[in-house]
Backbone as a chain_set.jsonl record, in Angstrom:
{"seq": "XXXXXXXXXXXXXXXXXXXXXXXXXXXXXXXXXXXXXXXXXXXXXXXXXXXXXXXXXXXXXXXXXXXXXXXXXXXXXXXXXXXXXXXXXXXXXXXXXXXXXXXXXXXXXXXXXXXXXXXXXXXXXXXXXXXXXXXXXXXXXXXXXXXXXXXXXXXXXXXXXXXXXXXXXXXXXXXXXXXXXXXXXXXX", "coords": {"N": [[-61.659, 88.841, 90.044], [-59.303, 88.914, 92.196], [-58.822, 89.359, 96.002], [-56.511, 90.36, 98.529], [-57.173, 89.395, 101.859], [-55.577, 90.785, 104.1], [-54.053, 93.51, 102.934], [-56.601, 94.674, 103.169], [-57.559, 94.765, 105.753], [-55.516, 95.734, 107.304], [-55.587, 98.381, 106.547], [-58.099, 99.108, 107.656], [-56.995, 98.947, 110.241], [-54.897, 100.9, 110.16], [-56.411, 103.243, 109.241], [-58.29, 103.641, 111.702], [-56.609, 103.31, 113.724], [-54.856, 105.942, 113.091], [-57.025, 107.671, 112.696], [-57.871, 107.73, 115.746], [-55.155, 108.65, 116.669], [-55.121, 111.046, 115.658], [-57.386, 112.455, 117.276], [-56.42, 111.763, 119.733], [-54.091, 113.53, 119.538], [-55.055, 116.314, 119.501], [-55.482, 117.392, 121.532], [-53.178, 117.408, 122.779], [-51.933, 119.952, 121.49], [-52.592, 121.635, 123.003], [-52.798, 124.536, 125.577], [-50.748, 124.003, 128.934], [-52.623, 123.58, 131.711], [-52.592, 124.17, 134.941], [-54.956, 122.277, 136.683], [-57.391, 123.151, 139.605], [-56.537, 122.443, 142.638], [-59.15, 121.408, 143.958], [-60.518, 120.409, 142.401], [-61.472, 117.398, 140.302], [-61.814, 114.705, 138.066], [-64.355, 114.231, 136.524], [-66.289, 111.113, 138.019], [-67.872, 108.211, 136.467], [-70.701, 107.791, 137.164], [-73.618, 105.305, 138.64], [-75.91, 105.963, 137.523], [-75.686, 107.312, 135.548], [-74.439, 104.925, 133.989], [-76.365, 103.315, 133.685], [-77.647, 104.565, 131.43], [-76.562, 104.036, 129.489], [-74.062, 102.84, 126.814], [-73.813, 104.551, 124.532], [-75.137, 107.32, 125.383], [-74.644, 110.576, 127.138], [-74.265, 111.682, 129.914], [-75.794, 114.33, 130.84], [-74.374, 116.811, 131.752], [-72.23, 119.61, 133.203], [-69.623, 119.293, 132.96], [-70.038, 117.462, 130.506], [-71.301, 119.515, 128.637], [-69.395, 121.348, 128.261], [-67.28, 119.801, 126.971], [-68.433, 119.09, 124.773], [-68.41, 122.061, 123.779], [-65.786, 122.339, 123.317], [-65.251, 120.309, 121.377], [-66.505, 121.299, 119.519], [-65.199, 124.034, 118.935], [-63.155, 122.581, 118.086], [-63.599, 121.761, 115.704], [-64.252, 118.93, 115.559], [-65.795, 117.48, 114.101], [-66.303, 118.086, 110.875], [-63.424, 117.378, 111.063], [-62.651, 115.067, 111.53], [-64.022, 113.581, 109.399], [-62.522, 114.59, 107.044], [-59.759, 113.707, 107.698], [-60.409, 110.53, 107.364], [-61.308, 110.429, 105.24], [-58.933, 111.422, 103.841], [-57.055, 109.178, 104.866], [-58.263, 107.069, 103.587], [-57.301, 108.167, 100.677], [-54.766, 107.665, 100.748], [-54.671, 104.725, 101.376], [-55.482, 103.644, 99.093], [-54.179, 104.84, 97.069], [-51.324, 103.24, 98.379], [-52.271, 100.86, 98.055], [-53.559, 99.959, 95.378], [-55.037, 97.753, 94.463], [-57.025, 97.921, 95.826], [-58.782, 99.768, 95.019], [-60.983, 99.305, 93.956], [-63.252, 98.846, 95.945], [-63.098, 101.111, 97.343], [-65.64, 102.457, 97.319], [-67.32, 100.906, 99.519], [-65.26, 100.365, 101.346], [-65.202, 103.683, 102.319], [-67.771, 104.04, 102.865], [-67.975, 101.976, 105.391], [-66.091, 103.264, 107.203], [-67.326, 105.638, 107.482], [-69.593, 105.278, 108.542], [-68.673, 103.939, 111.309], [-66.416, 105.318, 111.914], [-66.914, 107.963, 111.882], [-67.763, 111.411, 113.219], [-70.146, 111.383, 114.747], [-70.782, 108.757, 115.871], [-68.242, 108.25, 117.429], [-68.575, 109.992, 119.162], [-70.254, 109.764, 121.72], [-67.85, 108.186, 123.318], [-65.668, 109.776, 122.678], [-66.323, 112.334, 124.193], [-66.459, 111.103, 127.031], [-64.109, 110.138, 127.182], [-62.236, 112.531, 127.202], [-63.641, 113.573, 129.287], [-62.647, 112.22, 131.295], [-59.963, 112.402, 131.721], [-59.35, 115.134, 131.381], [-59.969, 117.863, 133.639], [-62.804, 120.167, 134.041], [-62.162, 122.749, 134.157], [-59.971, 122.737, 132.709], [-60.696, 121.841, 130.339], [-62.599, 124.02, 129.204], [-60.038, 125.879, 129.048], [-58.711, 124.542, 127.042], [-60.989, 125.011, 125.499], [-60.721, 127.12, 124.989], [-58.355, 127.817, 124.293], [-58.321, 126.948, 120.833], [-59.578, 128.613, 119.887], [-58.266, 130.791, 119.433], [-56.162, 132.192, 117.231], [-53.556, 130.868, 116.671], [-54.485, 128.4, 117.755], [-56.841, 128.069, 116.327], [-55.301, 127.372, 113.752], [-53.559, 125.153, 114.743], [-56.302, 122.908, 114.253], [-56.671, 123.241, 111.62], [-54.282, 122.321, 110.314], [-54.002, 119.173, 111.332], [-55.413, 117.263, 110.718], [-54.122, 116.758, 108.158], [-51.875, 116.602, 109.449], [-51.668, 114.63, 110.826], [-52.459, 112.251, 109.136], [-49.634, 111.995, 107.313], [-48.057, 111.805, 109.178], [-49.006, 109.187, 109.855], [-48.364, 108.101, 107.654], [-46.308, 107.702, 107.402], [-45.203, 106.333, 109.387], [-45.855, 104.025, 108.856], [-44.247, 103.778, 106.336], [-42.012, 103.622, 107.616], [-42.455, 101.28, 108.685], [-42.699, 99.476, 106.463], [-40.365, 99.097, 105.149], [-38.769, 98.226, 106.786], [-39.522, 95.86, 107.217], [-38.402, 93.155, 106.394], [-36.305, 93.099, 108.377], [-37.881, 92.47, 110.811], [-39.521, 90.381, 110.175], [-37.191, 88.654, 109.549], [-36.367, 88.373, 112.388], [-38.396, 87.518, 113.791], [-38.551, 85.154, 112.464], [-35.967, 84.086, 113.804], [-36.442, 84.522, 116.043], [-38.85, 82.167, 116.713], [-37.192, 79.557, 115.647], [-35.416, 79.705, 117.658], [-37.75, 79.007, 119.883], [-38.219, 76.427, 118.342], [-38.441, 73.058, 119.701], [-35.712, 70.841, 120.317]], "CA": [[-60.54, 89.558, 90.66], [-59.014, 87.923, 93.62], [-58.27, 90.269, 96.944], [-56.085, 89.352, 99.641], [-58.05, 90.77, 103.157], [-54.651, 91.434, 104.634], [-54.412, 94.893, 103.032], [-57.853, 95.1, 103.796], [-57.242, 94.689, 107.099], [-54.637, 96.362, 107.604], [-55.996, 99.823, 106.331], [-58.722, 99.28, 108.413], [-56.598, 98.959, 111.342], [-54.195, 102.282, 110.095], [-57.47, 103.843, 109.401], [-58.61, 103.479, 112.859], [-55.137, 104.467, 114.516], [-55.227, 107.682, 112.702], [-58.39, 109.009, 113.508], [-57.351, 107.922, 117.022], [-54.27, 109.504, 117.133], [-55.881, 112.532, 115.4], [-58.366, 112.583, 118.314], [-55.885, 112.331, 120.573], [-53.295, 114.754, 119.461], [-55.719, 117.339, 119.182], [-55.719, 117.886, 122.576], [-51.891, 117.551, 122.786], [-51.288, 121.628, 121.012], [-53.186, 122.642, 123.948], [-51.47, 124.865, 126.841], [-50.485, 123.217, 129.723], [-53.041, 124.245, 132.435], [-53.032, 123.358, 136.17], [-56.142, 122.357, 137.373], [-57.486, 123.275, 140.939], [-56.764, 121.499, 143.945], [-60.315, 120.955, 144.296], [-61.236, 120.062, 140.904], [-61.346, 116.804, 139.848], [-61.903, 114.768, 136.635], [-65.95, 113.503, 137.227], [-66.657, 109.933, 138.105], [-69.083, 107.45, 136.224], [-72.184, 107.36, 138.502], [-74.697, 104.565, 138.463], [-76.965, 106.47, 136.651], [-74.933, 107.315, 134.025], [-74.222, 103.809, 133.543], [-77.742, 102.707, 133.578], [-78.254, 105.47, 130.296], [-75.644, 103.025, 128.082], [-72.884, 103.552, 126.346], [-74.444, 105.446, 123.922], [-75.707, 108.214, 125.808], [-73.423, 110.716, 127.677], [-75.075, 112.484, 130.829], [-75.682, 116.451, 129.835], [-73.763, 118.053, 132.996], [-71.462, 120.909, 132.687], [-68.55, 118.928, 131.915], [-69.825, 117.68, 129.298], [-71.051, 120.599, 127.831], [-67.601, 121.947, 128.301], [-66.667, 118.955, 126.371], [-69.02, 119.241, 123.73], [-68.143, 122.896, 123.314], [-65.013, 121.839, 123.013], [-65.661, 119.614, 120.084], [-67.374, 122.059, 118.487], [-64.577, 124.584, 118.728], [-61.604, 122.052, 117.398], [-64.243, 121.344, 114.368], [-63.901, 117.485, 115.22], [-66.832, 116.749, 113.125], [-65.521, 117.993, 109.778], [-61.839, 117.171, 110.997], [-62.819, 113.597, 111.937], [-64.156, 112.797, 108.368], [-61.519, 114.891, 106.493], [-58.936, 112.481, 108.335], [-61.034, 109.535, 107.307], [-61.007, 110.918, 103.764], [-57.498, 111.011, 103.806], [-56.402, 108.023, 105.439], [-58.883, 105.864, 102.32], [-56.885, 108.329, 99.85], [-53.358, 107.414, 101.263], [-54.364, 103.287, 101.742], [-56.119, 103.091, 98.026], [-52.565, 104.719, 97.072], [-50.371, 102.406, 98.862], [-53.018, 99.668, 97.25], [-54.302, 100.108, 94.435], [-56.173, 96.839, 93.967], [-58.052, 98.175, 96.694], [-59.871, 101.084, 94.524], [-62.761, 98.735, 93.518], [-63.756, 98.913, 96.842], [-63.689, 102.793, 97.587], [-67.001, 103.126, 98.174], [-67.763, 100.062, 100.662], [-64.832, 101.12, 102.321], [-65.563, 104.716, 102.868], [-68.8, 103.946, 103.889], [-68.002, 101.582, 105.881], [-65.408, 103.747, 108.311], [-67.933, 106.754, 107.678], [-70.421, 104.341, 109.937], [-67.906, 103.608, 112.378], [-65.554, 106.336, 112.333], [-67.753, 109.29, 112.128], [-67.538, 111.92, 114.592], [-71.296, 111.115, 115.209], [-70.468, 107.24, 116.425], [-67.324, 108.524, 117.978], [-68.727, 111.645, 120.091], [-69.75, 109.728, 123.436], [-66.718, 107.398, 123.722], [-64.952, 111.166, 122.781], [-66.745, 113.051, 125.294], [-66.454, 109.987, 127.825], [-62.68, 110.139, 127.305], [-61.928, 113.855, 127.239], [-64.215, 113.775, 131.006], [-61.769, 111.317, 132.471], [-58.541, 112.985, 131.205], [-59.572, 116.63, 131.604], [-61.563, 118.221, 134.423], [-63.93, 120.804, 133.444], [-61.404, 123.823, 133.693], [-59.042, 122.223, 132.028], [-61.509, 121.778, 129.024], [-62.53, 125.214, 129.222], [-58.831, 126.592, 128.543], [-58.556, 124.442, 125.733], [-61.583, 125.563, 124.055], [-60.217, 129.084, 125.111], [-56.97, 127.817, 122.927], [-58.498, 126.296, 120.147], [-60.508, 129.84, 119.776], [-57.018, 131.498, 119.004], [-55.532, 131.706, 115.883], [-53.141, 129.464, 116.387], [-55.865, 126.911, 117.87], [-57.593, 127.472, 114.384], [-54.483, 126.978, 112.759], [-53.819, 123.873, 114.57], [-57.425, 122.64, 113.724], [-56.883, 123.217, 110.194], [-53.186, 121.325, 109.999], [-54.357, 118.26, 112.187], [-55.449, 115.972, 109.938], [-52.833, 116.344, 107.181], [-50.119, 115.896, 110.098], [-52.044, 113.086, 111.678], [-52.301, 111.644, 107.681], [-48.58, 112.37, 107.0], [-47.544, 110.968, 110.401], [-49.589, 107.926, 109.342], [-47.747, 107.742, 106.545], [-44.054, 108.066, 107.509], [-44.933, 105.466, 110.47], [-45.977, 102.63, 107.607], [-43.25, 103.269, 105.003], [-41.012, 103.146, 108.366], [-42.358, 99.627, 109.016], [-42.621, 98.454, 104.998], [-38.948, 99.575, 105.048], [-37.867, 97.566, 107.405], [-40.22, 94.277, 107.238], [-37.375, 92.19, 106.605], [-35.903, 92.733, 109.686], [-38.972, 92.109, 111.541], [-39.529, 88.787, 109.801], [-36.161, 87.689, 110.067], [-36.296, 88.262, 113.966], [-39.807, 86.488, 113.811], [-38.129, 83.784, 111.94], [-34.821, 83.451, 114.394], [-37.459, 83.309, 117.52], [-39.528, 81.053, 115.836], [-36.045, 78.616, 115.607], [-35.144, 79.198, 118.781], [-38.14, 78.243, 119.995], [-38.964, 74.734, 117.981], [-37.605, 71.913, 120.635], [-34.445, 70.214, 119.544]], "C": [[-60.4, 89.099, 92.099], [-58.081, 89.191, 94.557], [-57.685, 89.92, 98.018], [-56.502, 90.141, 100.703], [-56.959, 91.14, 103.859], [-54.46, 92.519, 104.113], [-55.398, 95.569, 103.651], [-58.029, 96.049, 104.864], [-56.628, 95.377, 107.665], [-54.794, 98.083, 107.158], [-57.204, 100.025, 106.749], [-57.844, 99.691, 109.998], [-55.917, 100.604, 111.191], [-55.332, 103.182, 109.956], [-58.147, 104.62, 110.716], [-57.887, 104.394, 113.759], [-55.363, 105.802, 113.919], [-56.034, 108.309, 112.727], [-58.173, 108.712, 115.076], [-56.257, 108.654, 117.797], [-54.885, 110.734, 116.553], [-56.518, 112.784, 116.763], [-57.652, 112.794, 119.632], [-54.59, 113.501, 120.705], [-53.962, 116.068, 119.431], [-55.434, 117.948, 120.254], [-54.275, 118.334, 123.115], [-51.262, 119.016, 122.648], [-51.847, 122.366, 122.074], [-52.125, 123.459, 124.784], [-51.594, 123.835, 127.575], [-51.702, 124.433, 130.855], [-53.456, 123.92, 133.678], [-54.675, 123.35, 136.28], [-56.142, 122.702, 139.135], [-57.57, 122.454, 141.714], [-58.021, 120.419, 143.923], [-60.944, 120.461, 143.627], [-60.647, 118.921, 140.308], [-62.078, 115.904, 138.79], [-63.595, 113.657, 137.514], [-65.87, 111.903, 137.304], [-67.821, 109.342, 137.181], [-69.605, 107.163, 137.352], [-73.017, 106.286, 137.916], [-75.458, 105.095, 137.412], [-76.408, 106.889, 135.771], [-74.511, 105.871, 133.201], [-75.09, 103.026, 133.301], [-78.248, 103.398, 131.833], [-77.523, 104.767, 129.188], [-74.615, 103.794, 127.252], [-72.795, 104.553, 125.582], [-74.635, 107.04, 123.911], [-74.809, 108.967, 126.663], [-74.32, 111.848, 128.978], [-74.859, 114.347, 130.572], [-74.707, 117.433, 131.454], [-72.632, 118.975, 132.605], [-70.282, 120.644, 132.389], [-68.884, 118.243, 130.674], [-70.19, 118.342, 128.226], [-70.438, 121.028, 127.512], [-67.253, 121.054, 127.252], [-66.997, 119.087, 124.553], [-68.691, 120.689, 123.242], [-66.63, 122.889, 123.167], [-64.202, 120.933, 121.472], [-65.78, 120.368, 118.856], [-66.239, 123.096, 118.444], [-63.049, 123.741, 117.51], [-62.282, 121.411, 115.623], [-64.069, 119.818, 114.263], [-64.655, 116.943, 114.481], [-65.848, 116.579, 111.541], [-64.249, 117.532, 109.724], [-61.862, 115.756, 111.013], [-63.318, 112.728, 109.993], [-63.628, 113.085, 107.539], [-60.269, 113.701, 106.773], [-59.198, 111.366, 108.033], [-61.28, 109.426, 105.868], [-59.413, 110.638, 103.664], [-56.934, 109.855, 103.828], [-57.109, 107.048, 104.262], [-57.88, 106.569, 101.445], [-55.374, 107.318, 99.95], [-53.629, 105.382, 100.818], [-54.773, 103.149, 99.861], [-54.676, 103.643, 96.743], [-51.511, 103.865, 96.934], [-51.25, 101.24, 98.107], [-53.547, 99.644, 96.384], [-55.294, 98.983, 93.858], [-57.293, 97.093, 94.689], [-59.51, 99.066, 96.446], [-61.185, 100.539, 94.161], [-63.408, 98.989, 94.581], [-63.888, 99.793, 97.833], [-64.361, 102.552, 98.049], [-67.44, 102.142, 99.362], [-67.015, 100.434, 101.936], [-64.827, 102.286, 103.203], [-66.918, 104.762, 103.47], [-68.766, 102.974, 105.444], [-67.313, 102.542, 107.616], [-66.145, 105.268, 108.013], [-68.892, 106.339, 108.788], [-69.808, 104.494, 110.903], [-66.995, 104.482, 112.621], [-66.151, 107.201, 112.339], [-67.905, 109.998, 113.254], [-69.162, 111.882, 114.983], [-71.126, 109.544, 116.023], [-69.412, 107.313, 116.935], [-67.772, 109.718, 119.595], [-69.606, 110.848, 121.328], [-68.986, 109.326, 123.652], [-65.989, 109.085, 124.182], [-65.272, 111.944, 124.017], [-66.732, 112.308, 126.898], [-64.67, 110.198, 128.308], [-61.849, 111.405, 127.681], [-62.522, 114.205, 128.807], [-63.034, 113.078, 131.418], [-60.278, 111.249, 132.343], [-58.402, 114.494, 131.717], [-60.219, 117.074, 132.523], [-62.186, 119.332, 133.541], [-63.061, 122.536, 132.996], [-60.447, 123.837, 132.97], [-59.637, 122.67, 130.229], [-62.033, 123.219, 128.515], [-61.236, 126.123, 128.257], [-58.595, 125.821, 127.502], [-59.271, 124.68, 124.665], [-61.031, 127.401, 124.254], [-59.278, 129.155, 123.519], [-57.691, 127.793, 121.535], [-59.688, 127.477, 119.344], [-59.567, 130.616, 119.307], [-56.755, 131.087, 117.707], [-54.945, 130.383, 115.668], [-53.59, 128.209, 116.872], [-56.32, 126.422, 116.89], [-56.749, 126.665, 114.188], [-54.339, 125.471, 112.801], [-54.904, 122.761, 114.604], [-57.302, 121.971, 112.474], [-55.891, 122.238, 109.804], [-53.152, 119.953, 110.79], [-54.108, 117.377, 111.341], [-54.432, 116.053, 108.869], [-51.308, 116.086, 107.949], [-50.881, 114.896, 110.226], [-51.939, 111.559, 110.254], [-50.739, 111.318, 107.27], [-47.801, 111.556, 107.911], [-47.713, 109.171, 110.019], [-48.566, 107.099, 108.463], [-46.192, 107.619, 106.503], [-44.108, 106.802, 108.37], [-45.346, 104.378, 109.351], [-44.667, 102.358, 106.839], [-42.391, 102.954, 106.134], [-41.503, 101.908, 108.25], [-42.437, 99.294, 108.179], [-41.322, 98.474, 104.748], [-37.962, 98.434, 105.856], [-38.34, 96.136, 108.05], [-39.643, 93.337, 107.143], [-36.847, 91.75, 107.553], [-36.471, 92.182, 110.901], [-38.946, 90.882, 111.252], [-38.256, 87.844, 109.69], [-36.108, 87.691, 111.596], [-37.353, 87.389, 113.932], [-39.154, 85.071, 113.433], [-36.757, 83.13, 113.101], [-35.116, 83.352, 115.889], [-37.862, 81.879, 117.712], [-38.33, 79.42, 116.306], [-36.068, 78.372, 116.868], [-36.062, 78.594, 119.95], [-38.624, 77.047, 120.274], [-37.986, 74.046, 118.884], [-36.951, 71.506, 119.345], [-34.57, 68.91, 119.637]], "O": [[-61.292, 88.97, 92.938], [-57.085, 89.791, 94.152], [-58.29, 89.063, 98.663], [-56.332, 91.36, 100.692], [-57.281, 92.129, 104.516], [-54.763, 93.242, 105.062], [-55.351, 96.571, 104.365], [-58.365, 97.224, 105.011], [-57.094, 95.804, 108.722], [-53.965, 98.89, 107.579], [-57.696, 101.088, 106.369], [-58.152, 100.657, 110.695], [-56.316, 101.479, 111.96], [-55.211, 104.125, 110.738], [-58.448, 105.812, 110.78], [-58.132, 105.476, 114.293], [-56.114, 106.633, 114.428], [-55.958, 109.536, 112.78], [-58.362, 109.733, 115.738], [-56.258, 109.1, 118.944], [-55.15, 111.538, 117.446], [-55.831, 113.574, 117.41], [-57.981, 113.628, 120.476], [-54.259, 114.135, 121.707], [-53.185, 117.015, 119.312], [-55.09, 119.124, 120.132], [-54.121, 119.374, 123.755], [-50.34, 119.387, 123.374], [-51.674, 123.582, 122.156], [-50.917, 123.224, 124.77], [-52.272, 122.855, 127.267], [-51.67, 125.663, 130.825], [-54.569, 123.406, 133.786], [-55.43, 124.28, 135.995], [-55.142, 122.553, 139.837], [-58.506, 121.654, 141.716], [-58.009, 119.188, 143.889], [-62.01, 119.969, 143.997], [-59.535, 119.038, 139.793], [-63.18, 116.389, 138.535], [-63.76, 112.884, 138.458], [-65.202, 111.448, 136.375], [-68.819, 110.061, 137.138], [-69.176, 106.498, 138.295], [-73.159, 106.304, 136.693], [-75.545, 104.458, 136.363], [-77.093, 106.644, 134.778], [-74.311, 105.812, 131.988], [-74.811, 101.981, 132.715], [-79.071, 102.799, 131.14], [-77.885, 104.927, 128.022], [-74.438, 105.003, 127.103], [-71.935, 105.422, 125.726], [-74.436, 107.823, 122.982], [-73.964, 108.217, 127.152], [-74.973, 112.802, 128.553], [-73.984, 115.146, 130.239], [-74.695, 118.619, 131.783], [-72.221, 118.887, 131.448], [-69.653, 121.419, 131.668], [-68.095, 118.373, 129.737], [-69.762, 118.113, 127.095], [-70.504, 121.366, 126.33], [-66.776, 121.719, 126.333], [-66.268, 119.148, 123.562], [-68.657, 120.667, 122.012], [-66.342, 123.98, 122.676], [-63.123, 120.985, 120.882], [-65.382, 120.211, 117.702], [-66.173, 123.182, 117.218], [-62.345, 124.197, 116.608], [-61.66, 120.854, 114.719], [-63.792, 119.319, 113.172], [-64.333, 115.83, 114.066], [-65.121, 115.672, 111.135], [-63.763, 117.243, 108.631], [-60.936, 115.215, 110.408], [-62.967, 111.621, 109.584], [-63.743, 112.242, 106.649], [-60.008, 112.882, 105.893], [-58.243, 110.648, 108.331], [-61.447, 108.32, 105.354], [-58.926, 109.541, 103.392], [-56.304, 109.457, 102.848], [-56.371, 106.105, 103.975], [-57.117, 105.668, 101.098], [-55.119, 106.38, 99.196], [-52.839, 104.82, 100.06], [-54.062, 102.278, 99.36], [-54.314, 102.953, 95.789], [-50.865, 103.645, 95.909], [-50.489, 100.61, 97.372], [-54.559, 98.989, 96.633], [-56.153, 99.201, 93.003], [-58.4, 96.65, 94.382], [-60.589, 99.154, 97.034], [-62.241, 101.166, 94.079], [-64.479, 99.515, 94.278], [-64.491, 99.614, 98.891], [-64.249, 102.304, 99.25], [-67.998, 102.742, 100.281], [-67.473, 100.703, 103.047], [-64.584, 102.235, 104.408], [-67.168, 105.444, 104.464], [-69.446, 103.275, 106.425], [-67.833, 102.498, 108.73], [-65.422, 106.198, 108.37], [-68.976, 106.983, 109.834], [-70.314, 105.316, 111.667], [-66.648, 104.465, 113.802], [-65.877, 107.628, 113.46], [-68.167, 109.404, 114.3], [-69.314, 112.731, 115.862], [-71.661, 109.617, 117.13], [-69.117, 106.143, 117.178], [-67.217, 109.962, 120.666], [-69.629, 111.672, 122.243], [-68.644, 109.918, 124.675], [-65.803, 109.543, 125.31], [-64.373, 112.148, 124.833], [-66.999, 113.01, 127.874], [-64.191, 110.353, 129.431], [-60.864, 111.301, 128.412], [-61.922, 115.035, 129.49], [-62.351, 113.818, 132.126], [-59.536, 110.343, 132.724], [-57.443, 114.911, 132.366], [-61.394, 116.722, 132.419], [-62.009, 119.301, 132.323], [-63.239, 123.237, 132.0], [-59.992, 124.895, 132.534], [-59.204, 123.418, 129.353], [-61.824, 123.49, 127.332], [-61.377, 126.763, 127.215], [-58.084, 126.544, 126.647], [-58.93, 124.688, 123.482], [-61.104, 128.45, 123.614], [-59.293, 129.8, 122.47], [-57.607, 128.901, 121.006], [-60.454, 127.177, 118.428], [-60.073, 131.41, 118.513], [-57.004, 130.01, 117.166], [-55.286, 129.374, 115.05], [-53.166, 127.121, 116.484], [-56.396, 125.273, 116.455], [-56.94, 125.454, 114.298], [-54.612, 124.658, 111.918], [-54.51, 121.653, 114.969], [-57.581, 120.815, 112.153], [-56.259, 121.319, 109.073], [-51.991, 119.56, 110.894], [-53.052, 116.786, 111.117], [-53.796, 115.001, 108.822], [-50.223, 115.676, 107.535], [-50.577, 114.032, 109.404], [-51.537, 110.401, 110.377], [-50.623, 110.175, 106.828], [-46.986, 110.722, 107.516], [-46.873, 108.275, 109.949], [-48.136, 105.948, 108.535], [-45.293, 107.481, 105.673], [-43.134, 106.063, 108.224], [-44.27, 103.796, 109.211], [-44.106, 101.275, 106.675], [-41.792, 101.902, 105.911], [-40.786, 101.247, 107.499], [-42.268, 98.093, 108.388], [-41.044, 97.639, 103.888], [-36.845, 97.988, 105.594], [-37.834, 95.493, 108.971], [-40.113, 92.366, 107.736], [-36.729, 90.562, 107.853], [-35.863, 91.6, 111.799], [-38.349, 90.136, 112.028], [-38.266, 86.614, 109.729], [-35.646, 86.624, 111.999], [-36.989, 86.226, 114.103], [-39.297, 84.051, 114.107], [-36.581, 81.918, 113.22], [-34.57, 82.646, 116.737], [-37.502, 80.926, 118.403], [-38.646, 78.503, 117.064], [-36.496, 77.338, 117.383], [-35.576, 77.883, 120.83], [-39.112, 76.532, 121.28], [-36.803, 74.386, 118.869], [-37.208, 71.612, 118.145], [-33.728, 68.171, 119.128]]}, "num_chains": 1, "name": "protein.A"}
C-alpha cells in the first residue's frame, strides 16, 4: 500500500495549528482586565535561562499560571483536541487509518499538555501579568468559564474544519494564481 506523505504532512501541520489555536483561544473568552500601572509581565532572568527550556522557574506567576491551567482543564482539553483533530484528518483521509495508532501516538508525545506546559506557561507569563492571570482563572471558575472549557475543543475542531474545506474549495484558484506568477516570472 503506497502513501503519499503530503496528507501526512499536512495533518500534522493542521494538527498542530489546532491545538495551537485551541491554546490560544482559550484565553481569548476571558474578560478584558486592566492590569496595574505597576504590574508588569515578568522578564526571563539569567537564571531561568540557565534551568533550560524545559524547566519553568516556580514563582508566583507561574503558579498563577499553572493554576490557571488547571482551572481551564488544558490537560484533558489538550488531548481531547488532539483526539479530534486525528478523527477529523483520518476522515478527510481515509488511507490514512492504517496509521491511527503511530499517528496518535506520535502527536500524544509532542502535543500533550505534558510537553506543551512550559512553552504554555512561558507564553501565558509574557502575555499576561500575574493579575491578569488571576482574573482569568477567576473566569474560567464561572459557569460560563466551565462552559467555555467544555465547548473549546469542538469549536477549535470545527473551526479547523471550516478553515480546510475553505481552502480545498478553493485550491484551484490558488494554483492557478501560483501558476500565472510562476509565468510571469520565467524570463522571456
Amino acid at each position: 500500500m503506497k502513501v503519499c506523505l503530503r496528507p501526512a504532512v499536512r495533518f500534522y501541520l493542521t494538527s498542530a495549528f489546532a491545538v495551537g489555536l485551541f491554546c490560544s483561544t482559550a484565553a481569548v473568552h476571558a474578560q478584558d482586565t486592566p492590569a496595574p500601572a505597576t504590574e508588569a509581565p515578568a522578564a526571563d532572568s539569567p537564571a531561568a535561562e540557565e534551568k533550560g527550556e524545559a524547566e519553568v522557574e516556580k514563582d508566583s506567576h507561574t503558579v498563577a499560571v499553572e493554576a490557571l491551567l488547571d482551572s481551564m482543564n488544558m490537560k484533558e482539553t489538550t488531548q481531547q483536541t488532539v483526539d479530534q483533530m486525528l478523527q477529523m484528518q483520518i476522515q478527510q483521509q481515509p488511507q490514512m487509518a492504517a496509521f491511527q495508532d503511530v499517528m496518535k501516538a506520535f502527536l500524544h508525545k509532542h502535543l500533550s499538555f505534558e510537553s506543551l506546559k512550559p512553552d504554555l506557561i512561558k507564553l501565558y507569563k509574557s502575555e499576561f501579568t500575574e493579575s491578569e492571570i488571576k482574573a482569568l482563572t477567576d473566569f474560567y471558575n464561572t459557569p460560563v468559564g466551565k462552559k467555555a472549557i467544555e465547548k473549546l475543543p469542538t469549536l477549535s475542531a470545527a473551526g479547523a474544519q471550516i478553515g480546510m474545506q475553505r481552502v480545498q474549495a478553493n485550491m484551484g484558484e490558488l494554483q492557478t494564481a501560483i501558476l500565472k506568477r510562476q509565468s510571469e516570472l520565467q524570463p522571456k
